[in-house]
PDBQT receptor file of N, H, CA, C and O in Angstrom, charges set to zero:
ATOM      1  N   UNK A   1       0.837  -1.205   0.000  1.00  0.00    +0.000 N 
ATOM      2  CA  UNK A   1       0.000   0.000   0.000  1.00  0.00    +0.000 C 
ATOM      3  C   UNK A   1       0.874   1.259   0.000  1.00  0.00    +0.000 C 
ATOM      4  O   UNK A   1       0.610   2.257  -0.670  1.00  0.00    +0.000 OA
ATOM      5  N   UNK A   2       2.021   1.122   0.870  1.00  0.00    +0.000 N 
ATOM      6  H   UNK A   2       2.235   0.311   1.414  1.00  0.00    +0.000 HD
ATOM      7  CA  UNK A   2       2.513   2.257   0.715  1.00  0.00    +0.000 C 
ATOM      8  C   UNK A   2       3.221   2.650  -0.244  1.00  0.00    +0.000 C 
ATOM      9  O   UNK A   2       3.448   3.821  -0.549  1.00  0.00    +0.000 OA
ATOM     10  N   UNK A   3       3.784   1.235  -1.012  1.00  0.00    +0.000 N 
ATOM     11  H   UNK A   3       3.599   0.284  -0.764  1.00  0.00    +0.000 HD
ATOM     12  CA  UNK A   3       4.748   1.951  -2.348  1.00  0.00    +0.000 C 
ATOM     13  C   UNK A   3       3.811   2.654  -3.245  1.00  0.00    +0.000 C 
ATOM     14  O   UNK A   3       4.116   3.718  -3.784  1.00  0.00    +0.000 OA
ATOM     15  N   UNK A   4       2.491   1.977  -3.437  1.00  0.00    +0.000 N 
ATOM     16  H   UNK A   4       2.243   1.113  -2.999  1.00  0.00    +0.000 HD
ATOM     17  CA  UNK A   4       1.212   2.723  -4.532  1.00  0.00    +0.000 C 
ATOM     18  C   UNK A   4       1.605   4.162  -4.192  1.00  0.00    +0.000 C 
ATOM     19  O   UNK A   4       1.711   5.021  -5.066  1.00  0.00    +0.000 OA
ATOM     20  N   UNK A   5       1.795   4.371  -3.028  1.00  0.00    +0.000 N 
ATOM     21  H   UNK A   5       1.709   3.673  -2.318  1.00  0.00    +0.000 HD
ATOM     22  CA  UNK A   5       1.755   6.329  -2.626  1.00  0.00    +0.000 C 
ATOM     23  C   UNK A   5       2.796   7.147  -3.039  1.00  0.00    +0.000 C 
ATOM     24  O   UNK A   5       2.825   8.258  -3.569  1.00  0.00    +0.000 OA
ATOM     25  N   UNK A   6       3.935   6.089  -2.561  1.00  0.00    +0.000 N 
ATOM     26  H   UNK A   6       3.912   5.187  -2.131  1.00  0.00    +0.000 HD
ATOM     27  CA  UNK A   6       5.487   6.565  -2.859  1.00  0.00    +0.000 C 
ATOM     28  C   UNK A   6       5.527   6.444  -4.497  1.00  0.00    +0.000 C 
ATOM     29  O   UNK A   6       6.390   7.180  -4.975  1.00  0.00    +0.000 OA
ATOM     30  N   UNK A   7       4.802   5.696  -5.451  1.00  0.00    +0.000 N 
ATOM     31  H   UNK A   7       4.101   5.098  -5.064  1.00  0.00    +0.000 HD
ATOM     32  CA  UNK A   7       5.286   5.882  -6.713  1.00  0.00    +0.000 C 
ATOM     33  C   UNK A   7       4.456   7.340  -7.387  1.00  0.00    +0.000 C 
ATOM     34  O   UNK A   7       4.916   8.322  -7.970  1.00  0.00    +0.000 OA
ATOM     35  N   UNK A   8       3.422   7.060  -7.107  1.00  0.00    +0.000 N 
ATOM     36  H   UNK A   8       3.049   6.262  -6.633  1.00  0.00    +0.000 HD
ATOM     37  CA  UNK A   8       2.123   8.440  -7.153  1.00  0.00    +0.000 C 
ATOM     38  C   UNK A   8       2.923   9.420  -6.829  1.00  0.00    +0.000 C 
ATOM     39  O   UNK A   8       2.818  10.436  -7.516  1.00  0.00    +0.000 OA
ATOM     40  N   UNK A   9       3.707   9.416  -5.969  1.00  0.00    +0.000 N 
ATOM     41  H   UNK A   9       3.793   8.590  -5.411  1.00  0.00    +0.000 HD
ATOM     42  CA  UNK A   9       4.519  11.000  -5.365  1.00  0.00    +0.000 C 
ATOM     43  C   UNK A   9       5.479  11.046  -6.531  1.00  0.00    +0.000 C 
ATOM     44  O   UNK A   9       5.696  12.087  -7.151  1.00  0.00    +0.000 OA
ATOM     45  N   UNK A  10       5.984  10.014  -6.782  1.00  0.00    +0.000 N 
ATOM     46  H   UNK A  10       5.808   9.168  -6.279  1.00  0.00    +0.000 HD
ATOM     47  CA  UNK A  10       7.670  10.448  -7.824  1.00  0.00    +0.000 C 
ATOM     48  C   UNK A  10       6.635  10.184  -9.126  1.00  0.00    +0.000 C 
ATOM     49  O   UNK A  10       7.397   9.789 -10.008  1.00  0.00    +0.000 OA
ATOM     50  N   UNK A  11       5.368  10.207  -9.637  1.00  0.00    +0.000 N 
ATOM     51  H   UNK A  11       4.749  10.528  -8.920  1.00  0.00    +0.000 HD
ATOM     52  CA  UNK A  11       5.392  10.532 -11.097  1.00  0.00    +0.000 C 
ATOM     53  C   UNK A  11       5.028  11.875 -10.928  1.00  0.00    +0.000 C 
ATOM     54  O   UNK A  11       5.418  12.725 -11.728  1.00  0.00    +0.000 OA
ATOM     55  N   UNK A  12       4.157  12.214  -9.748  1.00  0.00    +0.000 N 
ATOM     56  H   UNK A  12       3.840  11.523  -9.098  1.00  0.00    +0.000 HD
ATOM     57  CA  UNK A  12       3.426  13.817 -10.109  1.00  0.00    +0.000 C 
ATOM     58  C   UNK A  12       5.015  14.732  -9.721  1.00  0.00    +0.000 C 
ATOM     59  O   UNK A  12       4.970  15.943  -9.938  1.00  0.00    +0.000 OA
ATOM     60  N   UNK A  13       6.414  14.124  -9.144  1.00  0.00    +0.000 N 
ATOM     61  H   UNK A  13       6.451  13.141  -8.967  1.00  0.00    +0.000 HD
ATOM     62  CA  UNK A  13       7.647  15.076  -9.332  1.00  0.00    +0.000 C 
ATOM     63  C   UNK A  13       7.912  14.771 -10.421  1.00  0.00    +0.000 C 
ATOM     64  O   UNK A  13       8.492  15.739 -10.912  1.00  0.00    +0.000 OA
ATOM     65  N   UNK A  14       7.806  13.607 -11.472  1.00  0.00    +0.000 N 
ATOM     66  H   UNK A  14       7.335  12.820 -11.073  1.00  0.00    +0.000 HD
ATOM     67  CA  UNK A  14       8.694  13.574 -12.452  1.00  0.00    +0.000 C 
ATOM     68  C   UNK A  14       7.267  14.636 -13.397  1.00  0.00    +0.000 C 
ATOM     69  O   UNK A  14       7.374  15.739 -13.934  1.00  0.00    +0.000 OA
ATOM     70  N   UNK A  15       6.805  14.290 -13.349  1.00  0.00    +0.000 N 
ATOM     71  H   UNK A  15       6.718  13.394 -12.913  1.00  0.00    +0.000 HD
ATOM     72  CA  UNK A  15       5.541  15.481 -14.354  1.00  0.00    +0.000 C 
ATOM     73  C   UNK A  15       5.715  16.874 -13.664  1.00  0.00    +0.000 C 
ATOM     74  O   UNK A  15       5.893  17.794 -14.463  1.00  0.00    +0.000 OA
ATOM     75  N   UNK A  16       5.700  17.169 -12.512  1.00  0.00    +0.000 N 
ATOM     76  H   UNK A  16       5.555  16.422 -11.863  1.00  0.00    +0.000 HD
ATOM     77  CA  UNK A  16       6.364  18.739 -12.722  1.00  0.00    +0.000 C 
ATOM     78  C   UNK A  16       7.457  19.357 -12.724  1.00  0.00    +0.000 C 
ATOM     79  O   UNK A  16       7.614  20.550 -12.462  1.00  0.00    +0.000 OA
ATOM     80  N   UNK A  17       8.895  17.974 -13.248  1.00  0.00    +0.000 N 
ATOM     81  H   UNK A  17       8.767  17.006 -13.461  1.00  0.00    +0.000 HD
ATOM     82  CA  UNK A  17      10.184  18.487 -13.608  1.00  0.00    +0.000 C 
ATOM     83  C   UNK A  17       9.624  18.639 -15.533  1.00  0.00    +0.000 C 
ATOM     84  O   UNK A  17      10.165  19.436 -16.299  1.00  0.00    +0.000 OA
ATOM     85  N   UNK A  18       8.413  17.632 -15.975  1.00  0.00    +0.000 N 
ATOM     86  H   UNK A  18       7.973  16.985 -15.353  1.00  0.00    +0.000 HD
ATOM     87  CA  UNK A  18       8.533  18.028 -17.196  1.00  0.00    +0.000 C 
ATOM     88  C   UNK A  18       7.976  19.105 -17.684  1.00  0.00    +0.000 C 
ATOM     89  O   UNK A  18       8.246  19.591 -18.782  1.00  0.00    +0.000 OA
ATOM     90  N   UNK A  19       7.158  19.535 -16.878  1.00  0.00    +0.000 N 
ATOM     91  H   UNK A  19       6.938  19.140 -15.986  1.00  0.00    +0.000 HD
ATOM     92  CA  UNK A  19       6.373  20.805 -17.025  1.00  0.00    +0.000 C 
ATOM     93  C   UNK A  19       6.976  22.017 -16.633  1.00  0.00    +0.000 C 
ATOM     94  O   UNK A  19       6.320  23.034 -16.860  1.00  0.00    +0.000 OA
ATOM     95  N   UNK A  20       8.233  22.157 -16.022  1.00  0.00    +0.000 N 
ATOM     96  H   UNK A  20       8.766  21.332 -15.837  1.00  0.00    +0.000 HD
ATOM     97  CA  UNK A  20       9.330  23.044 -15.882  1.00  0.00    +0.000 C 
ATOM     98  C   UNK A  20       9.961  23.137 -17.192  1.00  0.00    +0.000 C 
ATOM     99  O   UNK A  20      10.033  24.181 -17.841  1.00  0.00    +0.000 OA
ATOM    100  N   UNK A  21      10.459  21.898 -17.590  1.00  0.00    +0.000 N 
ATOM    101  H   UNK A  21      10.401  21.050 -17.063  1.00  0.00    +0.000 HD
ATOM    102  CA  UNK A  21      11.605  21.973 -18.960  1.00  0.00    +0.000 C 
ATOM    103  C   UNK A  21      10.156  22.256 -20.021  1.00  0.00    +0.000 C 
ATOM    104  O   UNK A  21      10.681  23.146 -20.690  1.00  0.00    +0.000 OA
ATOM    105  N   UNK A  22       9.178  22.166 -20.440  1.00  0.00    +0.000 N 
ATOM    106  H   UNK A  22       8.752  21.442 -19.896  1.00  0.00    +0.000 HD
ATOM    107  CA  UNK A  22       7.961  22.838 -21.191  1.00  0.00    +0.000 C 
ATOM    108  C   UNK A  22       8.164  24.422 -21.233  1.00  0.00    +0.000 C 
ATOM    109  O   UNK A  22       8.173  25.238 -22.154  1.00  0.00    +0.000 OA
ATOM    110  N   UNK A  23       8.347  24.528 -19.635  1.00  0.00    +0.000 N 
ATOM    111  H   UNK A  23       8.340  23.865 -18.886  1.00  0.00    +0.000 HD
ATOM    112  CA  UNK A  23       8.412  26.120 -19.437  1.00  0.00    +0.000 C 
ATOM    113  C   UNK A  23       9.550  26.932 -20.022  1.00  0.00    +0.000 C 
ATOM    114  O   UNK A  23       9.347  27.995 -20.610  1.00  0.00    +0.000 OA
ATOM    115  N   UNK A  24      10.575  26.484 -19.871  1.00  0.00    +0.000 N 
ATOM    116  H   UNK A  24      10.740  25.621 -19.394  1.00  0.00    +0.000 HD
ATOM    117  CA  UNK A  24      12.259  26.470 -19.933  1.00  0.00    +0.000 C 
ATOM    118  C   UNK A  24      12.296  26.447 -21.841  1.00  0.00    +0.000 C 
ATOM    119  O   UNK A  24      12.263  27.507 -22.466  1.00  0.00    +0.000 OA
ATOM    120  N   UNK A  25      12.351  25.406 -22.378  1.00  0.00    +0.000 N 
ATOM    121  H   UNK A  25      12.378  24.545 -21.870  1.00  0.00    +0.000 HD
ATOM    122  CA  UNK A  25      12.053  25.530 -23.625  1.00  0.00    +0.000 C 
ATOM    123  C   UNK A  25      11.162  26.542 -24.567  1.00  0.00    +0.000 C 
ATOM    124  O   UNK A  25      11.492  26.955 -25.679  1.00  0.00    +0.000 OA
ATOM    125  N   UNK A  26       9.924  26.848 -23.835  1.00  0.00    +0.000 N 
ATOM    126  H   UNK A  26       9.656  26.513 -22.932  1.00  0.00    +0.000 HD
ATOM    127  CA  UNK A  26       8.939  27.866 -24.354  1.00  0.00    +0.000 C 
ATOM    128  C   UNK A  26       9.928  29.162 -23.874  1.00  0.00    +0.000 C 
ATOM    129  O   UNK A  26       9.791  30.066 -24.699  1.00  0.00    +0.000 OA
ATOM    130  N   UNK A  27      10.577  29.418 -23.139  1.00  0.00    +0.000 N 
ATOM    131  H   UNK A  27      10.688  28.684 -22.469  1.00  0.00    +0.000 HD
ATOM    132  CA  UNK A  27      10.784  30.564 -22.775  1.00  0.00    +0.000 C 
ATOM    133  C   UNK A  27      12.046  30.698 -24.258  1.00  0.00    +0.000 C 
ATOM    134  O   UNK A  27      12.235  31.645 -25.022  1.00  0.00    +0.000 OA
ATOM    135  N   UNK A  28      12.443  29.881 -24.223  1.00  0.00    +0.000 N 
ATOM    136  H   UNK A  28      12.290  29.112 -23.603  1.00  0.00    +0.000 HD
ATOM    137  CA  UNK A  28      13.413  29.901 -25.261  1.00  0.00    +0.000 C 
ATOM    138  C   UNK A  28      13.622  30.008 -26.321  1.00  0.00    +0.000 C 
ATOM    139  O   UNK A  28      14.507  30.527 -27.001  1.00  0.00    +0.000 OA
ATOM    140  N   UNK A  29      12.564  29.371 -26.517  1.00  0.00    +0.000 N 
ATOM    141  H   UNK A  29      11.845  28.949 -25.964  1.00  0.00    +0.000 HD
ATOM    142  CA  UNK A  29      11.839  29.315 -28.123  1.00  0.00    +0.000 C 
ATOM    143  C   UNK A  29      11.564  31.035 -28.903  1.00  0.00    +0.000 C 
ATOM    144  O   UNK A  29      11.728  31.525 -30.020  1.00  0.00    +0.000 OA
ATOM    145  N   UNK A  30      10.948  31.621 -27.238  1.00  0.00    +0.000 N 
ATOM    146  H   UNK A  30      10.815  31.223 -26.331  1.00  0.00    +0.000 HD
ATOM    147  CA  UNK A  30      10.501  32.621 -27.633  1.00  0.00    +0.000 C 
ATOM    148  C   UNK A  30      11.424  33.977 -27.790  1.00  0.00    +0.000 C 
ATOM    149  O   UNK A  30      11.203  34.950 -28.512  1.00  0.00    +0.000 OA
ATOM    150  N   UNK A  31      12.738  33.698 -26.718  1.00  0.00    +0.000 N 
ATOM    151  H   UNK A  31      12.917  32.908 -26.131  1.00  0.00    +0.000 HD
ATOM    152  CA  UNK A  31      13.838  34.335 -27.236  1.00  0.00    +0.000 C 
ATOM    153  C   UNK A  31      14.653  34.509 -28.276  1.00  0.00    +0.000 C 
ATOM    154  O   UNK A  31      15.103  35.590 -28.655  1.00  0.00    +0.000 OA
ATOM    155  N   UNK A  32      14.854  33.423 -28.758  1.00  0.00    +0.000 N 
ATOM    156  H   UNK A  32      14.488  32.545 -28.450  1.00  0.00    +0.000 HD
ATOM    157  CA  UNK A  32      14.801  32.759 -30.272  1.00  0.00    +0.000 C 
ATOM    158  C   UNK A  32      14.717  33.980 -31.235  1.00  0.00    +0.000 C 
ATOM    159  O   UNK A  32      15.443  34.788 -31.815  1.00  0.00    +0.000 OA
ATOM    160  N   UNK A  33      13.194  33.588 -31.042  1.00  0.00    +0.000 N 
ATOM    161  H   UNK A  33      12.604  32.931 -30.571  1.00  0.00    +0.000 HD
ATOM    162  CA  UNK A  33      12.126  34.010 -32.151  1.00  0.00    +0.000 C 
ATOM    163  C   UNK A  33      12.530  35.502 -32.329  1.00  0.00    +0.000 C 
ATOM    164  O   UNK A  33      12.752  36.052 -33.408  1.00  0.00    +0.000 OA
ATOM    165  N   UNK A  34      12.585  36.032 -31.169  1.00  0.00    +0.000 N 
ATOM    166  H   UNK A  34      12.405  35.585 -30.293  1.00  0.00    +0.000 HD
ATOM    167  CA  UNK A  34      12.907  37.764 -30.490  1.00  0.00    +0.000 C 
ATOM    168  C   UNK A  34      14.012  38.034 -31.305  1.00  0.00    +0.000 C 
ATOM    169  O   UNK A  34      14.037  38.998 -32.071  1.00  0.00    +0.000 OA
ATOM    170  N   UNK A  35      15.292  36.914 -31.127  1.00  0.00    +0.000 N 
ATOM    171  H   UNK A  35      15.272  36.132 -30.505  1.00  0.00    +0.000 HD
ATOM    172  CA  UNK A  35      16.690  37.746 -31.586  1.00  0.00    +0.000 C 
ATOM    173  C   UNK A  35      16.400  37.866 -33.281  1.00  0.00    +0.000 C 
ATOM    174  O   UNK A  35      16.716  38.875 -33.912  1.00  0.00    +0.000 OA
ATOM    175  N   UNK A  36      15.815  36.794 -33.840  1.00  0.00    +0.000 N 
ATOM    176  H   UNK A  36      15.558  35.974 -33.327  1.00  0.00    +0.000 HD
ATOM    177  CA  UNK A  36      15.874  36.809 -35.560  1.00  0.00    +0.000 C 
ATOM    178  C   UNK A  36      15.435  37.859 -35.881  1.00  0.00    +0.000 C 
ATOM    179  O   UNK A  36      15.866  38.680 -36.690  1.00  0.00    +0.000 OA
ATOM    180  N   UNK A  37      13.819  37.869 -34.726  1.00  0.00    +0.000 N 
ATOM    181  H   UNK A  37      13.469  37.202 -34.069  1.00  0.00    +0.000 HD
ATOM    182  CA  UNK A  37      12.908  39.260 -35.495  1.00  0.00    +0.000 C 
ATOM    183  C   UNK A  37      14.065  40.458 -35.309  1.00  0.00    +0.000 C 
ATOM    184  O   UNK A  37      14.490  41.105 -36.265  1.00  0.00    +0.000 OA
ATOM    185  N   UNK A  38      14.478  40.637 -34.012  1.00  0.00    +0.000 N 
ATOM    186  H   UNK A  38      14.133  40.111 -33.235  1.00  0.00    +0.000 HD
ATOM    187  CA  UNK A  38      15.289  41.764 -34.282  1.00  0.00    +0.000 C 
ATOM    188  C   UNK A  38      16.297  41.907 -35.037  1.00  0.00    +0.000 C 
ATOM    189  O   UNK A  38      16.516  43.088 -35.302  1.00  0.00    +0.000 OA
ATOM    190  N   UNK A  39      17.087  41.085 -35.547  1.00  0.00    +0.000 N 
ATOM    191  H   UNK A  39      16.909  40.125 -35.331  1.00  0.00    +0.000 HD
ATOM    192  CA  UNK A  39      18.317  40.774 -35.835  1.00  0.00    +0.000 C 
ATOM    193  C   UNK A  39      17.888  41.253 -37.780  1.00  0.00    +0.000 C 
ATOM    194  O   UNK A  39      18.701  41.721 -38.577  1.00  0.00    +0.000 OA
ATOM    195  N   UNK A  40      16.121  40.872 -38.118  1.00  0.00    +0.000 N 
ATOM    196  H   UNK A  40      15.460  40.492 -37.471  1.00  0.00    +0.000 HD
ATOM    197  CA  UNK A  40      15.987  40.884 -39.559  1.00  0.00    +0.000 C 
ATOM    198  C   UNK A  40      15.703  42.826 -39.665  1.00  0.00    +0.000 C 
ATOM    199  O   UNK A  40      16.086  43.652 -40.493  1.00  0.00    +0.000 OA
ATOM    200  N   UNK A  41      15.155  42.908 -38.837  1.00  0.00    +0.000 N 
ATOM    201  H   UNK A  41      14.844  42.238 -38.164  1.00  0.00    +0.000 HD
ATOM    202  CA  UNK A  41      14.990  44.858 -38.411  1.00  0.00    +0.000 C 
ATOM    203  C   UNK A  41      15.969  45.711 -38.514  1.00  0.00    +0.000 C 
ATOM    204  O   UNK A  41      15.990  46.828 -39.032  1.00  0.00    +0.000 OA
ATOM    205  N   UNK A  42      17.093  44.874 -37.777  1.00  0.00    +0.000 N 
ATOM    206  H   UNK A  42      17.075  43.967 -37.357  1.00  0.00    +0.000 HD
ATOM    207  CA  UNK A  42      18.474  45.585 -37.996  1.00  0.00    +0.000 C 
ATOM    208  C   UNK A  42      18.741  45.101 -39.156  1.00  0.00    +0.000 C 
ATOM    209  O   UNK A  42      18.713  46.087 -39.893  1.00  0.00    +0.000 OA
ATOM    210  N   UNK A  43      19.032  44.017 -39.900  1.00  0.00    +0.000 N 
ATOM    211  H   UNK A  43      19.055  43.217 -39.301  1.00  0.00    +0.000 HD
ATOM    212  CA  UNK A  43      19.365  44.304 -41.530  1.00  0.00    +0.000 C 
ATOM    213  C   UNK A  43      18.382  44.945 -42.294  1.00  0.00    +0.000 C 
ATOM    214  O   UNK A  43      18.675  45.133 -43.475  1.00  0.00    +0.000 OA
ATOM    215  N   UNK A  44      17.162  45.368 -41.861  1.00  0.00    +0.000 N 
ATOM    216  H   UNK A  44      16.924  45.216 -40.901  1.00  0.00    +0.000 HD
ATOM    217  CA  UNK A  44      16.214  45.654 -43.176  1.00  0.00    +0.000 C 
ATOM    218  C   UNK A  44      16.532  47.341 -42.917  1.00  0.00    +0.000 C 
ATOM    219  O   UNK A  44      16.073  48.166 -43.707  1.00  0.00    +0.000 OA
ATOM    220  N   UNK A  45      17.324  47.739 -41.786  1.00  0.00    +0.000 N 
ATOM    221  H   UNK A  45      17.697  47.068 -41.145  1.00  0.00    +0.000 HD
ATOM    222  CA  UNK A  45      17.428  49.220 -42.003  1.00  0.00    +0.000 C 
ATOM    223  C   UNK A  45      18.680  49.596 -42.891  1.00  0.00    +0.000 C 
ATOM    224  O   UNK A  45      18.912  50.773 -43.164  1.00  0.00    +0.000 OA
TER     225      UNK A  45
């Protein structure tokens, strides 16, 4: 009975280490996206 609890605990940590790296990646993605757009602004002047 008690491992049922102890495994329940380490998937809902392993699902909100993946929902961190979701976060982590999106944040990145979107920096990304930021430097090209700027980067095409500065060549189009």
């Amino acid at each position: 009975m008690s491992t049922n609890v102890e495994e329940r605990e380490a998937f809902q940590r392993e699902q909100r280490l993946i929902r961190r790296w979701d976060v982590i990646i999106a944040l990145l993605l979107v920096f990304d996206i930021g430097l090209i757009a700027w980067d095409w602004m500065y060549l189009a002047q």
